[in-house]
Structures are given as structure tokens and as C-alpha cells.
N, C-alpha and C positions, 0 to 999 in steps of 0.2 A: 485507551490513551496511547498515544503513539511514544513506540520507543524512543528511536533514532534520530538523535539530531544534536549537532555542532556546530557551529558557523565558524569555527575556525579550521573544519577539516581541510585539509589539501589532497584534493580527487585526484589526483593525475598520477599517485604511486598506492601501492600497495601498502597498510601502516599499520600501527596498532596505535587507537584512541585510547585517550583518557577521559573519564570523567567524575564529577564530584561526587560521591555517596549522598548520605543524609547524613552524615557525620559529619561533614567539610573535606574529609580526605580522599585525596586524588586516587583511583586504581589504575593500574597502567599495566595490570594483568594483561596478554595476552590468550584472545581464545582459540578454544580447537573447535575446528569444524565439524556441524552434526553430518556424519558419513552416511551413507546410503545405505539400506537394508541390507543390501547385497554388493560385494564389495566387489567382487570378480562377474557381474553383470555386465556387456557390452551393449554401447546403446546400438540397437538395432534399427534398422526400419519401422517396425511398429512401437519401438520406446521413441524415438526421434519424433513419430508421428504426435506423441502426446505434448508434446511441447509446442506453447502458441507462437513462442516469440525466442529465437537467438541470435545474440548480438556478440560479437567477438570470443570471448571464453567461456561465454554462460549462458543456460537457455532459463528459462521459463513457462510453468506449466498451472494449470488449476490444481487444487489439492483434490484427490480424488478418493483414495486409497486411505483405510483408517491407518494405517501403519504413517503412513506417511504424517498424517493429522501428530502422532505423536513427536515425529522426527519437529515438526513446528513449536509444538507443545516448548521440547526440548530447549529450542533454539530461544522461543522467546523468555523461559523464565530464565536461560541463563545472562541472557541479555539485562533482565530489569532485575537480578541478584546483583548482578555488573555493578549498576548503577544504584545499588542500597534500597532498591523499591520491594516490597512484595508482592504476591502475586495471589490472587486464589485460584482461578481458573483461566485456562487457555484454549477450551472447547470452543468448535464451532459451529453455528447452527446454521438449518437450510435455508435463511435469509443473509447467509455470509458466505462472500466467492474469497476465498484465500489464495495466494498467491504464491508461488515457492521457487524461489531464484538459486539453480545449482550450478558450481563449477565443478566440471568432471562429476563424479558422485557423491559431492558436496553439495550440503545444505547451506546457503553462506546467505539468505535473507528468504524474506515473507514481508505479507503486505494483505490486510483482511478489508473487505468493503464488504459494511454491511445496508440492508434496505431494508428501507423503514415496512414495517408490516404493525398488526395488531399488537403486537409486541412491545413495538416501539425498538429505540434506540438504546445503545449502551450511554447515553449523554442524557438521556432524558431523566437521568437518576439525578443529575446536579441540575439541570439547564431547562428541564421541561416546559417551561414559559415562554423559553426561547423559543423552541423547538416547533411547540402547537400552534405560533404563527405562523411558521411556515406551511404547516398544513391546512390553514384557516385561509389562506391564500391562493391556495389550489396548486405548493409548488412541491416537487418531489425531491426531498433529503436525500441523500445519503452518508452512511459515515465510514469513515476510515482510522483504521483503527490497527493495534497489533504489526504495528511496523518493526523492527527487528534485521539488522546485518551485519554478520560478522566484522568484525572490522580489518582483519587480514583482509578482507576481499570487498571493502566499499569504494565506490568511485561515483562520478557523478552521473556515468552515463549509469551506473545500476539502479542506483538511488529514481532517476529521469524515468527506466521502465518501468519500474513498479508504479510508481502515478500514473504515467502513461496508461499500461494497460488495467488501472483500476477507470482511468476515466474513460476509457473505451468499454468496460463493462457498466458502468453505471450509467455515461452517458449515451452514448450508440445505441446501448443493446437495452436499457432499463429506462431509457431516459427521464433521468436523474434532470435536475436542474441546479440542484447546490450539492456543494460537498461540506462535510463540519467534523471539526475533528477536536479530542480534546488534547492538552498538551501541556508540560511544563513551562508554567511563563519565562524560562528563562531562554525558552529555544522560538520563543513566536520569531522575535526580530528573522533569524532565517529563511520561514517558512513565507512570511510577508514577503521578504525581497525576493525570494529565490520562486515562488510560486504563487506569490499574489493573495495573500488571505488575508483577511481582516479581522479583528478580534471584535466576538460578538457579546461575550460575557466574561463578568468580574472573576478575579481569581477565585477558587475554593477549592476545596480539600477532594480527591477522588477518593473513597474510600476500597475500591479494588486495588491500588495501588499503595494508598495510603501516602499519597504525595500531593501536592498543590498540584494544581491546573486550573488552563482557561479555553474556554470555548473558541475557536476560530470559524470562520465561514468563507467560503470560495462559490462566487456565485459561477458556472460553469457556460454560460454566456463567452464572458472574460478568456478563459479558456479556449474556447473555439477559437477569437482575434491571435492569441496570442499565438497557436498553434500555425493557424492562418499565414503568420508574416516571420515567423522564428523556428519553426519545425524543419528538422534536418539539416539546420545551416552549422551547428556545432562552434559555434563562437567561443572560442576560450575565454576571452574578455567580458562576455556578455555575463551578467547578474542575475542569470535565472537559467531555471532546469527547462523550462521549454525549446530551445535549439537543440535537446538531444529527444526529443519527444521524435516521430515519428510522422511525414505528413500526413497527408489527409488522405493519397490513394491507398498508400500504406497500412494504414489505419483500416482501411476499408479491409482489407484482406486479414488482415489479424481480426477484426471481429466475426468474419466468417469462421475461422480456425476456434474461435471462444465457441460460438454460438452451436458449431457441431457440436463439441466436448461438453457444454450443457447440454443438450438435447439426451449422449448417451447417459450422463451424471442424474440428469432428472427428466425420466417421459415424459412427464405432463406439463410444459413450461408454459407462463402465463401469456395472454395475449401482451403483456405489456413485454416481454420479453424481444418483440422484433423490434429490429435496431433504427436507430433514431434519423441518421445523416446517408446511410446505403440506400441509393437508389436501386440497384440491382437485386432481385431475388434472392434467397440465399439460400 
């Protein structure tokens, strides 16, 4: 179930969010950032190197390191305590690319996409009927999930990367065809205008969470146009996170930079693993 979301945040400054418990009361706590293992660490040339993606104050990397798995751990359960949810577990499995958004040696967001396997999905506990159509279809799920961002340090372009670079892992490099996410129905209305999702199923209770949710679906099609005609233009006015997405050549090279770092993360990567839209060898 994804953390984060507000549709009344204001991206353009640095703030601290409120939001509703399970109580009705508002927290307007502010948090502290999960810090870096190593505090006097200087990014180097080969730490630099592990980062796929930096955009102004903050890079972006795969989770690679269990230490680091923790530092997420950290970040998400303090995130959904935030918001009066519980939590059981915040592990990730070898069917889940996570995402880790730092400024300076701050932990300030994460973002998990997982693929569908024998396993299944985290969604298919509530939605599974939904779900086996898609695969009865011959289309490939993916889901997103474990979103999570300081809110000292949200903005839209950050919120923009981490989808971004989950759909350049899913779709590129895994090629995914939908994305599905589950979520509190009170935050769908943003995720529709701001990202184009559609709600697939009736509300119900998540029981990891122990909070309502409703199924969303992003067929990843939609995605390509919108990328296509709104990527990199940065429209303040504009109603959606895609003009801070990334174009298409852009894109290209950031999935090379993913597609090494799986390679060294897991030797044996699957054929479906080459990327979806790169014409060029990688």
C-alpha cells in the first residue's frame, strides 16, 4: 500500500505535512531524516557511480546493501506510525527493485516496484480476481508499492522521479504493461489527476496495514503519450507529474545505468529483463 500522498501539498518549498491518524487527529509532527550509515562518508567517484539518477539536491539509487534495506525499513514505518497505520513487515524480496531518494546522506524517500512472479503480488491478498485477469490476458502487472518521503524534503520534482524511475524499471527494462497500486481511498482523486490511474476495485480493509484501500490501475501505454508530449517541459500550471518525468533520450541512458547495477545485484537476470523501448545495445 503506498504511503504518500496529499493533494493539497504545495511542492515548490520545503514543509512539513500533516495528516489524519485513525483517530481523526491531525499530526503535524515534524520528522528527522533517516541518516546514512556513515556520516563522515564523502561521495566519491565510485559512490557517485551507484547512483542512477541526480536531479538538483538529491540522487537516487537501487537498494542494494542490507544495511541500507534497514535505513528503508526505518523510514517507512516511521512514515505509516505518522499516519496511525501499522505495519508488520517492510522486507524486500528478489521480485522488488526499491528505490532510495537521498539528500546529502539523508534518507528523505523510497519507492518499491514489485513483479508479478509465482508468488504473486502484495494486492492479490485483497484484489486477486482482479489481478488473474490480467494475467489470463497475457498482460504483465506490476505493482508499486512502499512509497514513503520525508516531508521536510518532498517536492514534486522528487515525488515525479521515483515513478519515473519505477516506470523505466518496469516498463523499459521488465516490460511491464500496467502498473496497480493499492491505496487509501481518500488520496486516489490525486493520483488519477496527477498520474492518470483509474480505480479498479471496491474499497476494503488491507490487513498489513490494517487501513481501507482501493485497487488503482495505470495501463502503461497511457504513460508512453504522456511522456511523449509532457516530459521535461516542467509546466508549473500543468496537473500532472509527468513534465517533470524525464524524456525519452534521457530515459534511455538512465536505464542503462539501472540495467548495469542489476546485472552486478543479480548474475543471472532474466531474458525478460532486456529493455523494452532502447534500440541500442546495452
Amino acid at each position: 500500500m503506498l504511503l504518500h500522498s496529499n493533494e493539497n501539498i504545495r511542492f515548490n518549498k520545503t514543509h512539513s505535512l500533516s495528516f489524519l491518524g485513525k483517530n481523526g487527529n491531525r499530526n503535524t509532527s515534524r520528522l528527522i531524516p533517516t541518516s546514512h550509515l556513515h556520516q563522515d562518508e564523502e561521495f566519491s567517484d565510485e559512490t557517485l557511480g551507484q547512483y542512477v539518477l541526480t536531479r538538483g539536491d538529491y540522487r537516487i539509487r537501487l537498494a542494494e546493501a542490507p544495511g541500507r534495506n534497514k535505513e528503508v525499513s526505518a523510514l517507512i514505518k516511521r512514515m505509516y506510525s505518522w499516519r496511525g497505520y501499522s505495519i508488520e513487515n517492510t522486507a524486500s524480496s528478489y521480485t522488488q527493485t526499491t528505490l532510495e531518494a537521498f539528500r546529502g546522506h539523508d534518507l528523505v524517500g523510497t519507492l518499491s516496484l514489485g513483479l508479478d512472479s509465482e508468488n504473486g503480488l502484495l494486492a492479490d491478498d485483497l484484489y486477486g480476481e482482479k489481478i488473474s485477469a490480467f494475467r489470463t490476458e497475457g498482460r504483465k502487472a506490476c505493482e508499486l508499492s512502499k512509497l514513503a518521503i520525508d516531508p521536510q524534503f518532498s517536492s514534486k520534482e522528487l515525488l515525479a522521479s521515483l515513478f519515473n524511475l519505477a516506470y523505466i524499471c518496469g516498463r523499459l527494462i521488465h516490460k511491464a504493461t500496467d502498473f496497480l497500486i493499492e491505496i487509501n481511498p481518500r488520496h486516489t482523486g490525486y493520483y488519477k489527476r496527477m498520474l492518470g490511474f483509474q480505480q479498479l476495485g471496491e474499497m476494503r480493509t488491507c490487513q498489513r496495514v490494517n487501513a481501507p484501500a482501493v485497487l488503482l490501475h495505470l495501463e502503461l501505454d497511457y504513460v508512453d503519450a504522456q511522456i511523449s508530449s509532457l516530459a521535461g517541459s516542467h509546466k508549473p500550471k500543468e496537473r500532472s507529474l509527468y513534465p517533470y518525468f524525464l524524456p525519452e533520450h534521457e530515459e534511455a541512458k538512465v536505464a542503462k545505468k539501472i540495467w548495469g547495477v542489476s546485472i552486478k545485484a543479480y548474475p543471472k537476470p532474466t531474458i525478460e529483463s532486456r529493455p523494452y523501448r532502447i534500440s541500442t545495445p546495452i
